[in-house]
MARBATI-519153 format. One record per residue (C-alpha): residue number from 1; x, y, z. Coordinates in steps of 0.05 Angstrom, whole numbers, plus 5000, padded with zeros to 4 digits. Layout:
BEGIN
(NUM; (X; Y; Z)),
...
//
This chain:
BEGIN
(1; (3553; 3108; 8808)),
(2; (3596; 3089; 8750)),
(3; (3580; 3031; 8706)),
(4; (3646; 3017; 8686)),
(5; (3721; 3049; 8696)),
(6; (3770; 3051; 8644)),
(7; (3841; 3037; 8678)),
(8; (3901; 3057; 8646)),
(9; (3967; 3015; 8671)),
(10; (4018; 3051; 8626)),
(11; (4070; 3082; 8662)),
(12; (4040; 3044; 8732)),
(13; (4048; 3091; 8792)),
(14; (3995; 3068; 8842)),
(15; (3942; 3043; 8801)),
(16; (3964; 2973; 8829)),
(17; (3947; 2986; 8903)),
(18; (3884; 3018; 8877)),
(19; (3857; 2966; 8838)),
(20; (3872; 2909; 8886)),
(21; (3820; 2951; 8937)),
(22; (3770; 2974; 8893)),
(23; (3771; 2913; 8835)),
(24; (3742; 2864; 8899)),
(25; (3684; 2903; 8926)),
(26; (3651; 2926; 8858)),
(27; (3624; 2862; 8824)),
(28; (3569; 2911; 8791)),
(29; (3614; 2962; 8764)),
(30; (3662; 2935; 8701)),
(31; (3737; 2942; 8697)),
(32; (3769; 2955; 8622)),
(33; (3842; 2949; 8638)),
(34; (3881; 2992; 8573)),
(35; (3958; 2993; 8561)),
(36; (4004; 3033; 8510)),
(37; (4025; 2974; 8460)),
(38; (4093; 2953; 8485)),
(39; (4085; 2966; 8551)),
(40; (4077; 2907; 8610)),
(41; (4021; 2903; 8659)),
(42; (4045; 2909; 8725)),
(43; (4064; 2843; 8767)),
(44; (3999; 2837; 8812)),
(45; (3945; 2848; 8756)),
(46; (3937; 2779; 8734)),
(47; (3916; 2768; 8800)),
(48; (3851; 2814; 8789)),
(49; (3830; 2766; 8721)),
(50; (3798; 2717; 8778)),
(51; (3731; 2772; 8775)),
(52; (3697; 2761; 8719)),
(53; (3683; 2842; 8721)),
(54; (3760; 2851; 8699)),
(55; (3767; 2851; 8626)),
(56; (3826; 2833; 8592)),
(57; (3869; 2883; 8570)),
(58; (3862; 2921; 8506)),
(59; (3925; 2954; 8475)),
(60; (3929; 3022; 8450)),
(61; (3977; 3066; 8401)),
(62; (3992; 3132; 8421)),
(63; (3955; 3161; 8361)),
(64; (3892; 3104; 8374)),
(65; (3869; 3105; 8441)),
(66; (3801; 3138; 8411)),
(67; (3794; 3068; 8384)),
(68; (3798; 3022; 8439)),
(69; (3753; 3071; 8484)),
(70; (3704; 3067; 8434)),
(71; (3706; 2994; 8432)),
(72; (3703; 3000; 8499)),
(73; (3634; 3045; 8506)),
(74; (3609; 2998; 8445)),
(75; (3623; 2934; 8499)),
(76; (3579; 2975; 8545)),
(77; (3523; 2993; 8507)),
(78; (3519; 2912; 8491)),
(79; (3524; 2891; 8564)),
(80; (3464; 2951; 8580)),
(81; (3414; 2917; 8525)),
(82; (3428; 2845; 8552)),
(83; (3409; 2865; 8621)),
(84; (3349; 2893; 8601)),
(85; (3327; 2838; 8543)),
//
């Protein structure tokens, strides 16, 4: 099983519907919700920021997203050694 899922809500198609299932019944598993700068989360995701598995959402350029998924593996790796300190 996956650790983590990056979710990318640029250009939403059904992301939405499948976040509202899955988001719920995976407290172990975190969510990094990304989005092209200038684009707007879809209505409904605030609604997922009640689990405290959701993290906010980081903002990418087209030319950067290299950057924010490496912040994001970076988050990880930091979450991984507090579990096991």
């Amino acid at each position: 099983m996956s650790r983590f899922v990056i979710a990318d809500l640029s250009s939403v198609r059904s992301i939405g519907h499948e976040l509202a299932i899955i988001v719920p019944k995976l407290p172990s598993v975190t969510f990094y919700p990304i989005i092209l700068k200038g684009e707007k989360e879809y209505g409904m995701f605030n609604d997922l920021l009640i689990y405290h598995w959701v993290r906010p959402i980081k903002e990418y350029l087209p030319n950067g997203i290299k950057e924010v998924l490496e912040a994001i593996i970076d988050d990880q790796a930091k979450q991984k050694e507090e579990l096991l300190d």
